[in-house]
C-alpha positions as CSV (number, residue, x, y, z in Angstrom):
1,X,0.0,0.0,0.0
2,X,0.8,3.4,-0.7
3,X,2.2,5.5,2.8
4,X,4.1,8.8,3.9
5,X,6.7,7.6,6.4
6,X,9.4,9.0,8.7
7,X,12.3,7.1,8.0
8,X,15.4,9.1,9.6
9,X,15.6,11.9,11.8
10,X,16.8,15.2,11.1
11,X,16.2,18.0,13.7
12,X,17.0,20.9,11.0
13,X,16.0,20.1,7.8
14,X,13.1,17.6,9.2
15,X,11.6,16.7,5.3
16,X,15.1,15.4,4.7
17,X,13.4,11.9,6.6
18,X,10.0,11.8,4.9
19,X,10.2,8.6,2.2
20,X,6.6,8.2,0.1
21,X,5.5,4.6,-1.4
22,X,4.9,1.1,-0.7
23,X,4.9,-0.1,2.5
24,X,4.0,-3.8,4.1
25,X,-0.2,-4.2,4.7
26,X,-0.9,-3.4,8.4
27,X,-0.3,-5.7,10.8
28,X,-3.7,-6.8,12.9
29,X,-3.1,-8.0,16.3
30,X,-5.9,-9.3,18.5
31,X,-8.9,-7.4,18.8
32,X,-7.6,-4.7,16.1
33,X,-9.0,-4.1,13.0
34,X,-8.1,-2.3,10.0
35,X,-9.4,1.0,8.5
36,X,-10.0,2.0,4.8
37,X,-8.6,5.7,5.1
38,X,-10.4,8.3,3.1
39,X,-9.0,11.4,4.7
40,X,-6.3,11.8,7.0
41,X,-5.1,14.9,8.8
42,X,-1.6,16.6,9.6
43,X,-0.3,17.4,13.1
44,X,2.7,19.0,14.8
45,X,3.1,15.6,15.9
46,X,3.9,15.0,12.2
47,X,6.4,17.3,12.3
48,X,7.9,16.9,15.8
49,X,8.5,13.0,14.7
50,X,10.4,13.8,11.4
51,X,13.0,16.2,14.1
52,X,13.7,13.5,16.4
53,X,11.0,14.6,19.1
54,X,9.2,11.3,21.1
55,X,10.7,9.2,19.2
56,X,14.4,7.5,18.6
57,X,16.1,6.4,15.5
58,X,15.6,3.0,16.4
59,X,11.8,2.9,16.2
60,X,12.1,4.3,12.2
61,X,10.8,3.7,10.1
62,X,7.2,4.1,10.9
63,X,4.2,5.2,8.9
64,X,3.1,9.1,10.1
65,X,0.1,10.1,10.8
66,X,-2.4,10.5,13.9
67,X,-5.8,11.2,12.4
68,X,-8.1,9.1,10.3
69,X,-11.8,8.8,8.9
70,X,-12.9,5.9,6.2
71,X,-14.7,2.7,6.0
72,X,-13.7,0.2,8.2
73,X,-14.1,-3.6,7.5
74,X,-17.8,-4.2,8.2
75,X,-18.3,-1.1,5.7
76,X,-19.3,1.3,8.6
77,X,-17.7,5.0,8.1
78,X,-16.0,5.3,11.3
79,X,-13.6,8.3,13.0
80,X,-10.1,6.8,14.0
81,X,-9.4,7.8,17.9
82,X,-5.8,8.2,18.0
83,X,-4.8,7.1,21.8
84,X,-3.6,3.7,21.7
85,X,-4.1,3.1,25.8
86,X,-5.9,1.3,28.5
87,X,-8.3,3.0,30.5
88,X,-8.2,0.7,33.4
89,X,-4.3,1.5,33.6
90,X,-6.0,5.7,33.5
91,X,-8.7,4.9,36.5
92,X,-10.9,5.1,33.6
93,X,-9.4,7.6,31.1
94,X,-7.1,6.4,28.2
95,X,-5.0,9.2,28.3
96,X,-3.9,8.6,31.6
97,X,-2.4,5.4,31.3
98,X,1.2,5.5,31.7
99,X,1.8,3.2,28.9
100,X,-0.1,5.1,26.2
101,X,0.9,6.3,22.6
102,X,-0.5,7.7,19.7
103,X,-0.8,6.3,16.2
104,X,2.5,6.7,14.8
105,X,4.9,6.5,17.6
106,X,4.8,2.9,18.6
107,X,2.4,2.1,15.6
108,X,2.3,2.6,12.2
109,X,-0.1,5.9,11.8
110,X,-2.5,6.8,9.2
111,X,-0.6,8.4,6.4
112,X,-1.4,5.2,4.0
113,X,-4.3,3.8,2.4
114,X,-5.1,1.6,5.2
115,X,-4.6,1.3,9.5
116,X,-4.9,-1.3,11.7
117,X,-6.3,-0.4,15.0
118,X,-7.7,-1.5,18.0
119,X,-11.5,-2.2,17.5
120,X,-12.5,0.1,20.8
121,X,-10.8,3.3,18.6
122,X,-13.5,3.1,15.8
123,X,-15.9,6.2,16.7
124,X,-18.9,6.4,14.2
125,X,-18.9,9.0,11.7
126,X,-21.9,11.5,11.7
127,X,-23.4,11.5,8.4
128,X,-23.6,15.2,8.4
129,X,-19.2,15.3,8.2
130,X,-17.1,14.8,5.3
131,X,-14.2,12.9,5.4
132,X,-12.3,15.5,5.3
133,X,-13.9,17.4,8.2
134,X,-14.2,13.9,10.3
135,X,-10.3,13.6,9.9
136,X,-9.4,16.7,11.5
137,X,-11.3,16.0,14.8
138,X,-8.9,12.8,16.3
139,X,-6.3,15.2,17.5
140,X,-6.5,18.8,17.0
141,X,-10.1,19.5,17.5
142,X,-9.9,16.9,20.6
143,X,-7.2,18.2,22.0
144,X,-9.2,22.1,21.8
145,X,-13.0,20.4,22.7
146,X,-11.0,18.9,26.1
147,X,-8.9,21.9,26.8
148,X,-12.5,24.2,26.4
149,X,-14.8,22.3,28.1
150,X,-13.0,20.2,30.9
151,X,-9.9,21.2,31.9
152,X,-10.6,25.0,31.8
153,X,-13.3,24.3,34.4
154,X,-15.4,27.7,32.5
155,X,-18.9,28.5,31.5
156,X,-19.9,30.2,28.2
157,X,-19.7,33.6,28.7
158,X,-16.3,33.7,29.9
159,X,-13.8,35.6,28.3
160,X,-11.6,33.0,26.9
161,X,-7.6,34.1,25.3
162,X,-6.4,32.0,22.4
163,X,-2.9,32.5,21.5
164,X,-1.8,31.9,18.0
165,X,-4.4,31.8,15.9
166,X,-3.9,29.7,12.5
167,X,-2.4,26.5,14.0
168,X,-4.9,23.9,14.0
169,X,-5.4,23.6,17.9
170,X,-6.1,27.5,17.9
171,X,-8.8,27.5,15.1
172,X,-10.3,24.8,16.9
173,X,-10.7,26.6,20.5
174,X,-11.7,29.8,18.3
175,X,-14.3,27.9,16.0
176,X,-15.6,25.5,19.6
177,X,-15.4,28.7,22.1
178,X,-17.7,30.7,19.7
179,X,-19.9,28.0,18.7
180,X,-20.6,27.5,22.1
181,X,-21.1,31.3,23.7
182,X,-17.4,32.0,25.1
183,X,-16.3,35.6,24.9
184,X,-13.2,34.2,22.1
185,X,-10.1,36.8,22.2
186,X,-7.4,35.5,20.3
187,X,-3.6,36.6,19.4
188,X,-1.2,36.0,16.6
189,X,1.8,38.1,15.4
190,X,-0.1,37.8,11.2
191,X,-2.6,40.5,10.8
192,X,-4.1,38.7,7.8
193,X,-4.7,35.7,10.5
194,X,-6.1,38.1,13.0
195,X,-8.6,39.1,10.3
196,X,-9.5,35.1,9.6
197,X,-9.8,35.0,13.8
198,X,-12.6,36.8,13.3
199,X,-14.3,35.7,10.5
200,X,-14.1,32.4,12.6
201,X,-15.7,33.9,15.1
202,X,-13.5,35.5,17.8
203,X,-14.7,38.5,19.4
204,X,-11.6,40.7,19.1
205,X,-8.1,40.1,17.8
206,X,-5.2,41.8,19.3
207,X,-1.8,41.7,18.2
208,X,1.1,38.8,19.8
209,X,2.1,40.3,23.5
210,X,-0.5,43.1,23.8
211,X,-1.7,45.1,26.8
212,X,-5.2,43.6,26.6
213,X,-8.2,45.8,27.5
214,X,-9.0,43.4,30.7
215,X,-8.1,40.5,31.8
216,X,-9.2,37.4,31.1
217,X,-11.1,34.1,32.7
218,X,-8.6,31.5,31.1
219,X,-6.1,31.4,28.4
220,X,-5.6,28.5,25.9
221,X,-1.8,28.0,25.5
222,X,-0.4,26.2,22.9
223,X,3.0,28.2,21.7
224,X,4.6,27.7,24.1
225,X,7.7,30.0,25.1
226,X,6.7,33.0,22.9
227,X,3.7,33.7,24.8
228,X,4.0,32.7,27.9
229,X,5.4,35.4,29.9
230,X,1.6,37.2,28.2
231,X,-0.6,34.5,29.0
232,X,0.2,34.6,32.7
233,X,-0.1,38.6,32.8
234,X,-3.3,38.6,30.9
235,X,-5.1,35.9,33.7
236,X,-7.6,37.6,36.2
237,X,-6.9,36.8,39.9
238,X,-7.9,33.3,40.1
239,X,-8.0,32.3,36.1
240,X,-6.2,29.4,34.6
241,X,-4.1,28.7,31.3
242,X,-4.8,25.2,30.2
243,X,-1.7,24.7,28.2
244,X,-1.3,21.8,25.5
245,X,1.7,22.6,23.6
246,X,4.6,24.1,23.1
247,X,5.6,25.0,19.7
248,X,7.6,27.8,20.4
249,X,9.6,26.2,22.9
250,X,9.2,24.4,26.3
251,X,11.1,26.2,28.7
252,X,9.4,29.7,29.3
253,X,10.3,31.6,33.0
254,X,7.8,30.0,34.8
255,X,6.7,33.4,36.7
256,X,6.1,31.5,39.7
257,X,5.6,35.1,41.7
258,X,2.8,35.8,39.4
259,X,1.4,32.9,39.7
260,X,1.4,32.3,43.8
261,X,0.0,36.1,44.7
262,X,-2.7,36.2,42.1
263,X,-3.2,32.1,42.8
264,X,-3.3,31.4,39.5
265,X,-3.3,27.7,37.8
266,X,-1.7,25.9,35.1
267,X,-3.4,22.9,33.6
268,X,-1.7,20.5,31.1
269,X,-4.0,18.9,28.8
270,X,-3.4,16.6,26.1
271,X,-6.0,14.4,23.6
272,X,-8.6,13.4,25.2
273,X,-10.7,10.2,25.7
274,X,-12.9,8.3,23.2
275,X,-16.0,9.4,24.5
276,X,-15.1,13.3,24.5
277,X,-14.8,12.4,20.5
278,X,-17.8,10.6,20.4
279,X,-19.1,13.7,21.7
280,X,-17.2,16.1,20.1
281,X,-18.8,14.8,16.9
282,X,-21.9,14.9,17.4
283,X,-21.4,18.7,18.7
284,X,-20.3,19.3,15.2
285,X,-23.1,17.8,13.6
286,X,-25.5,18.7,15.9
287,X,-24.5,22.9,15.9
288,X,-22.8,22.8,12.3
289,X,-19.6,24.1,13.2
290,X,-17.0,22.4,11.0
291,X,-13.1,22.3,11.0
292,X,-11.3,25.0,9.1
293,X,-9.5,23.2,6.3
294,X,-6.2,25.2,4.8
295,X,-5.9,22.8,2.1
296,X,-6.8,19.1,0.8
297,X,-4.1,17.7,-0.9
298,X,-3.3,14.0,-2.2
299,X,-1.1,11.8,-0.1
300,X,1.2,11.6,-2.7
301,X,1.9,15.5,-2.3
302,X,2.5,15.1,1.1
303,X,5.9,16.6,1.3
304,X,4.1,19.5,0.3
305,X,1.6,20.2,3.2
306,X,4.3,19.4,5.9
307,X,6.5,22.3,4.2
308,X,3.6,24.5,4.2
309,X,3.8,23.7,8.4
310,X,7.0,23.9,9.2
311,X,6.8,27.5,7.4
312,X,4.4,28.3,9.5
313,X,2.0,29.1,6.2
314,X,-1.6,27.5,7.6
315,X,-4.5,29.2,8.7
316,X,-6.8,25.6,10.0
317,X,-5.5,22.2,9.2
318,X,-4.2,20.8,6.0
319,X,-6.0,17.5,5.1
320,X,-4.7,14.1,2.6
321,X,-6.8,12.1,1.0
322,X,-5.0,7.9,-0.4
């Protein structure tokens, strides 16, 4: 089968380790099954893997990829959840099991024409969704839906800060927060992606690191060490950042000063479970708020839509269809 697959590492120059052609069928342990994919969906965690980040030299070559719609074998059309994990070993939640992984770091991922998964990671696929829009949910959209909704511990009508709008976490909170009645304020150093904020449906747009005109309930965090020193000084006495990511960099000064006299908290949040994507798409159907897609390209032009991330060039998620 046709696949898109990290096969060295290469921290500067991280296309220099993407191969594309035939690789081996899937293999399909017990209670797995495999997955016709119709759409597929890229990540950082795309990117990260081609640098050398998670994963070691040894464990290449492996097939990228985290998120998947298709047809699996009984002909159902099916959303791929991405955590390969026990929820026993979580005390009930997958992402909490110390042995978990995602699609493409211990198994072969969903860049290819078919995936073998386990049978409990099939979600059905809302009628109302594409493909295409199905595939961006696994990971992104997850990742946003449990950073909004549960571990930000606020209602609708908060005022909610999303920095770096375009990445496909970002558009996600933006698109979910307004979709759902969150006051959505959201940063990002592009003013043509401060305009597409709002078309998305953020409240106001302000410009990377400034002086906001209040401060806000929570802040969504995913860049990392470029914006953190802002998040914290935007919070309200009290407010949380719910960070997922770090794009930017991981080791910001952690303002602990801040952060003690105004009692602030920091929540880490990653994925989420496969009932927050069960439910996450049927919020989609049910509201008709759909994932912003930058571009559908064919697998085979691959090389292509990673470029187009690691230049930071994306305003939503870029999308492959086999």
């Amino acid at each position: 089968m046709f696949a898109v697959t990290a096969a060295r590492i290469d921290s500067d120059n991280p296309l220099n380790g993407l191969e594309l052609g035939e690789r081996p069928e899937p293999a399909v342990p017990e209670g797995w099954t495999t997955v016709a994919v119709r759409a597929t969906a890229l990540n950082h965690h795309d990117l990260w893997t081609l640098r050398g980040v998670g994963v070691r030299a040894d464990q290449l070559p492996i097939v990228l990829g985290c998120d998947a719609a298709g047809v699996d074998e009984d002909g159902n059309e099916v959303i791929v959840h991405s955590v390969i994990g026990d929820p026993d070993r979580g005390g009930g939640d997958e992402t909490l099991d110390p042995k978990r992984s995602l699609l493409s770091e211990k198994y072969d991922g969903t860049f290819a024409e078919r995936v073998a998964v386990p049978r409990r990671n099939l979600v059905p696929k809302p009628e109302a969704l594409s493909f295409e829009e199905a595939a961006c949910l696994p990971t992104a959209w997850l990742t946003a839906y449990r950073m909004l909704f549960d571990k930000s511990g606020l209602q609708p009508g908060s005022t909610v800060l999303v920095q770096g709008a375009g990445g496909g976490v970002a558009t996600a909170l933006i698109a979910l927060g307004a979709a759902a009645g969150y006051r959505v304020w959201a940063t990002s150093r592009s003013e043509a992606k401060r305009e597409r904020a709002l078309e998305l449906g953020a409240d106001a747009v302000f410009e990377s690191g400034a002086r906001l005109p209040e401060r806000v309930d929570g802040v969504m965090e995913t860049v990392g060490e470029a914006t953190w020193a802002h998040s914290v000084k935007s919070l309200r006495p009290g407010g949380r950042i719910v960070v997922c990511g770090a794009t930017s960099g991981p080791m910001p000064p952690a303002e602990l000063t801040r952060v003690f006299f105004l009692q602030l908290s920091v929540e880490g949040s990653t994925m989420g479970t496969r009932d927050q994507l069960v439910r996450l798409a049927r919020f989609c159907a049910t509201t008709g708020v759909r994932p912003l897609i930058d571009r559908t390209l064919p697998l085979g032009r691959a090389r292509e839509g990673i470029a187009a991330m690691a230049e930071g060039d994306l305003f939503g998620k870029v999308v492959f269809t086999p």
